[in-house]
Backbone as JSON, one array per atom type, in Angstrom:
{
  "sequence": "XXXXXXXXXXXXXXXXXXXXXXXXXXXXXXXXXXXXXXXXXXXXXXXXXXXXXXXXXXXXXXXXXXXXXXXXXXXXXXXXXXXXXXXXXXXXXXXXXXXXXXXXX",
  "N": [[38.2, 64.9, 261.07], [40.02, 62.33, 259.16], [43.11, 61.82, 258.82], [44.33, 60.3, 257.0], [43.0, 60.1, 254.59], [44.0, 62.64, 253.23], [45.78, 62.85, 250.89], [47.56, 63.45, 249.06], [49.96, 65.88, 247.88], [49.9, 69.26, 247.45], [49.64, 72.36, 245.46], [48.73, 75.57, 246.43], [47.79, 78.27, 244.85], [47.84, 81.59, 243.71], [46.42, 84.63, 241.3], [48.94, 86.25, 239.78], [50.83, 89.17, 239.04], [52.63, 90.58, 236.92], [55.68, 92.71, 235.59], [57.55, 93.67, 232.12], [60.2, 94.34, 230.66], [59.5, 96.08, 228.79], [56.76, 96.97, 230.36], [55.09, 96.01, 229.73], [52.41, 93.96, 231.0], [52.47, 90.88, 232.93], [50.83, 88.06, 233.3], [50.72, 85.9, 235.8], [51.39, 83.23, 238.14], [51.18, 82.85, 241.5], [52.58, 80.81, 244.82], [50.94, 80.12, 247.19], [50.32, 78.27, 249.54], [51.93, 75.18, 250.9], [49.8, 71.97, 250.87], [48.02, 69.36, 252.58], [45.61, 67.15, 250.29], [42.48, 65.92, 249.39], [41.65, 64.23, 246.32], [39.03, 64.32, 244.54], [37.54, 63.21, 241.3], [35.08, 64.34, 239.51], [33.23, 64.5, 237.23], [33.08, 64.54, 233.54], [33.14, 66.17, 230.75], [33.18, 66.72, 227.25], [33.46, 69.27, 224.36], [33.03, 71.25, 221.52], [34.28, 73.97, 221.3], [34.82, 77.21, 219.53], [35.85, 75.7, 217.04], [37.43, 74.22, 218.4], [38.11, 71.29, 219.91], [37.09, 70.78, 223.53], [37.99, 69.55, 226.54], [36.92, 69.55, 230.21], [37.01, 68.65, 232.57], [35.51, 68.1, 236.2], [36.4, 68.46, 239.56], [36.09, 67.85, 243.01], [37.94, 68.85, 245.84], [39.39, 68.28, 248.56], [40.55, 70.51, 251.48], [42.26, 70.89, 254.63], [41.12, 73.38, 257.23], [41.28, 76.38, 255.98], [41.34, 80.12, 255.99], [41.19, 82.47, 253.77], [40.88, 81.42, 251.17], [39.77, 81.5, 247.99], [37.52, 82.25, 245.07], [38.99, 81.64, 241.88], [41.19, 81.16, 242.73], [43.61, 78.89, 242.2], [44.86, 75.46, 242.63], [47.08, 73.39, 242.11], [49.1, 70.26, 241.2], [51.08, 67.3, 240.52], [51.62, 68.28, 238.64], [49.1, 69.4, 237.27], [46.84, 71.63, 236.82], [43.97, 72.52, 239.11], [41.75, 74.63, 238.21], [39.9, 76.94, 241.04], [36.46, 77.06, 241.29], [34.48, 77.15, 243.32], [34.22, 77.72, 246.54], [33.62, 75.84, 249.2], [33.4, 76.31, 252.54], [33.99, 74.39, 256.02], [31.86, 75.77, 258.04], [30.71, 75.41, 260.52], [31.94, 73.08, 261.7], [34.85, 74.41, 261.21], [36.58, 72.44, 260.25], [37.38, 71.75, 257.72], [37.82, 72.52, 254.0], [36.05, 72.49, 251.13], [36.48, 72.11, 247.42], [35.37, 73.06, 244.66], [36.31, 72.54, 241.73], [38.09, 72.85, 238.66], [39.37, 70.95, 235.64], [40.92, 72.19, 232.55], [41.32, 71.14, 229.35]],
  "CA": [[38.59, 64.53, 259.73], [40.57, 61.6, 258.68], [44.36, 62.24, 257.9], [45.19, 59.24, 255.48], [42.04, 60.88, 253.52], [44.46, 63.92, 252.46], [46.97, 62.06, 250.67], [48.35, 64.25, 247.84], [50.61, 67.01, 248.35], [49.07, 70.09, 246.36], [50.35, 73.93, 246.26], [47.86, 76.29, 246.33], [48.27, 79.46, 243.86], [46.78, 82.79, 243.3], [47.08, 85.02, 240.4], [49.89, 87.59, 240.51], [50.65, 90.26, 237.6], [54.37, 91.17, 237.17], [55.8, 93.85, 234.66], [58.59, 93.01, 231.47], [61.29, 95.54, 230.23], [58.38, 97.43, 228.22], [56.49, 98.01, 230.76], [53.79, 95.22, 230.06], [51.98, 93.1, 232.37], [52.62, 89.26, 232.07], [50.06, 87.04, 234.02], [51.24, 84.68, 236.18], [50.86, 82.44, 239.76], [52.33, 82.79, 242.68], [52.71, 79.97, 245.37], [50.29, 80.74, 248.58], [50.99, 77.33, 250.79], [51.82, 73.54, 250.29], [48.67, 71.67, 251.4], [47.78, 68.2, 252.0], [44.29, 67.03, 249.92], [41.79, 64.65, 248.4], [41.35, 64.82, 245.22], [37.99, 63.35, 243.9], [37.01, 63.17, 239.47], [33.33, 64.12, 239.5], [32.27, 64.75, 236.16], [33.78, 65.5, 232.54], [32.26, 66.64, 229.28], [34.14, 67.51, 225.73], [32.67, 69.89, 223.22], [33.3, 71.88, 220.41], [34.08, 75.77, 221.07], [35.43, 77.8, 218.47], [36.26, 74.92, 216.57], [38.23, 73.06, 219.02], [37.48, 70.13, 221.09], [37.69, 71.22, 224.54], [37.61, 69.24, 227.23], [36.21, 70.03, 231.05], [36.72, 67.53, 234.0], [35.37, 68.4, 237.27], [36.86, 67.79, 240.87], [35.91, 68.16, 244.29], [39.17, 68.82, 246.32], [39.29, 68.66, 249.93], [41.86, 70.42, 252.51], [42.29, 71.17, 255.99], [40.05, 74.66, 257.16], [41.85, 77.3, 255.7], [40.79, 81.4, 255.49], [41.82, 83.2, 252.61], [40.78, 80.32, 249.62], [38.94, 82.18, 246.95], [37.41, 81.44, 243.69], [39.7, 82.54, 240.87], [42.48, 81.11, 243.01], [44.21, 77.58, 241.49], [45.59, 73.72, 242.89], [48.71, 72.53, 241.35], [48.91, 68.63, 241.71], [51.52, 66.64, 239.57], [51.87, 69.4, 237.0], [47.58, 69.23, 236.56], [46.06, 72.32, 237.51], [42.91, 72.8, 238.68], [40.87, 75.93, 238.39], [39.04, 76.91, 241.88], [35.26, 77.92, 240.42], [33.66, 77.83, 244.05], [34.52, 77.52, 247.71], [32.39, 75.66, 250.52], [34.15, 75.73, 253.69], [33.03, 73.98, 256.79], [31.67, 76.94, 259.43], [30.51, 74.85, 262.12], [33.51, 72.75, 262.53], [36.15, 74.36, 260.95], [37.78, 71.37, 260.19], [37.9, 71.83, 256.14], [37.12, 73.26, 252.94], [35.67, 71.05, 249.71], [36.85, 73.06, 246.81], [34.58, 73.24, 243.34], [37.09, 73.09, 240.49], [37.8, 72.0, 237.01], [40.54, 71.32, 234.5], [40.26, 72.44, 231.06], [42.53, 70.89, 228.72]],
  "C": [[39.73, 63.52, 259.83], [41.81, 62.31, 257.92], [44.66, 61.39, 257.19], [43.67, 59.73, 254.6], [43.2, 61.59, 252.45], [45.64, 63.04, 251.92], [47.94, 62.37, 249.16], [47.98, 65.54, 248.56], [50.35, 68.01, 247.2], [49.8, 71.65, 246.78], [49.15, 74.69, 245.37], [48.28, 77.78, 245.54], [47.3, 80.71, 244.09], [47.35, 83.87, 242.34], [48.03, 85.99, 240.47], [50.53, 88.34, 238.6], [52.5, 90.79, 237.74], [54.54, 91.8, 235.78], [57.35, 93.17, 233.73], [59.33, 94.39, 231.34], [60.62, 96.25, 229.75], [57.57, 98.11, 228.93], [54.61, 97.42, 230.46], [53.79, 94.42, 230.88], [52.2, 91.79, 231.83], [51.72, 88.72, 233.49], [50.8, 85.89, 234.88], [50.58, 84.22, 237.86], [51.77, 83.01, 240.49], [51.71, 81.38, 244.1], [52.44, 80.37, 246.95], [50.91, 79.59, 249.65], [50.97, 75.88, 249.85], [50.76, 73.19, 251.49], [48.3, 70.23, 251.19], [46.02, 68.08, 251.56], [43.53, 65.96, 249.42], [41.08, 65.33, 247.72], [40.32, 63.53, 244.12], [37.64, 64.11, 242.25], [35.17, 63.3, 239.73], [32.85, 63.84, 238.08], [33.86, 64.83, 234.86], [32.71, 65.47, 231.33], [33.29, 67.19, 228.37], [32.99, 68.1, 225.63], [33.18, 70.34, 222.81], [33.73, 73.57, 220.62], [34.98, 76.17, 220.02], [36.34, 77.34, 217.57], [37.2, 73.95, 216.51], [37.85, 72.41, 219.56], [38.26, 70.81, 222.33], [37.43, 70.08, 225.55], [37.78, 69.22, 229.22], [36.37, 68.99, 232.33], [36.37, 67.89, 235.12], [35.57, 67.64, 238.48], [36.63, 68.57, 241.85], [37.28, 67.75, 245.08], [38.69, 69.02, 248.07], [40.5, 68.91, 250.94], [41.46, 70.84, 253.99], [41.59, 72.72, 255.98], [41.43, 76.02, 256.84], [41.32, 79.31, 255.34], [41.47, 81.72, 254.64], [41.56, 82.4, 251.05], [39.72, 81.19, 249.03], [38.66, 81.61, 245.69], [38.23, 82.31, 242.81], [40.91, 82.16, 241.29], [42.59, 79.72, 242.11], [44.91, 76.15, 242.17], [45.96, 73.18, 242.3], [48.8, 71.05, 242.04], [49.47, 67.65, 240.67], [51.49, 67.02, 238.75], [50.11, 69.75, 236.58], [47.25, 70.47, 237.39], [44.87, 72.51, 237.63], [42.33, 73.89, 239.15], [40.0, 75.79, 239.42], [37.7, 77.73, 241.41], [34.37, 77.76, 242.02], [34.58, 77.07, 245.62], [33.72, 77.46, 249.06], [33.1, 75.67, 251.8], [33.35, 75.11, 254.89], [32.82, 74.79, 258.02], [31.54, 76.29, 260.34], [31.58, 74.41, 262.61], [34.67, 73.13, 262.3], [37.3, 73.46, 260.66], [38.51, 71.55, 258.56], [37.56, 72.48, 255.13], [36.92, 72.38, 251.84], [35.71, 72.87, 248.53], [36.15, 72.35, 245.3], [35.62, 73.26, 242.47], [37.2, 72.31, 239.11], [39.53, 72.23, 236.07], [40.17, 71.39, 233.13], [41.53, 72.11, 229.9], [41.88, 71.08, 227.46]]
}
């Protein structure tokens, strides 16, 4: 693999659940590793749901071979996050992983 490929610095997230003075849960990230990546725009689509315009962009992310990347985890990148919805890694060579994701603004 090509290192001037990966050329944005990205921090990888996963969700983490923490408790307030009551005694509820509050949702939040937590900060797994900094990671260098390329970050390709595949697709986008608006539409309409529940009487908002939503709109959907999809990106193929690529980093160095990493174990532990899951779907449901997240890639922070200049404040833009994008949602990981699948994870291909490369078995034979271990060199990388191309990451399925999407932002939903």
């Amino acid at each position: 693999m090509q290192a001037g490929r990966l050329n944005r610095r990205c921090t990888l997230q996963s969700p983490s659940q923490s408790v307030d003075e009551l005694g509820q849960p509050i949702p939040g990230w937590t900060d797994v590793a900094t990671v260098w990546a390329d970050i390709r725009m595949k697709s986008g689509l608006e539409s309409i749901k529940a009487g908002a315009s939503v709109s959907v962009v999809q990106a193929s992310i690529r980093v160095r071979y990493r174990a532990g990347i899951n779907a449901g985890m997240r890639i922070v990148h200049n404040l833009t996050a994008y949602n990981i919805t699948a994870v291909m890694p490369d078995v034979g060579g271990r060199e990388y992983v191309d990451l399925v994701a999407e932002v939903v603004a």
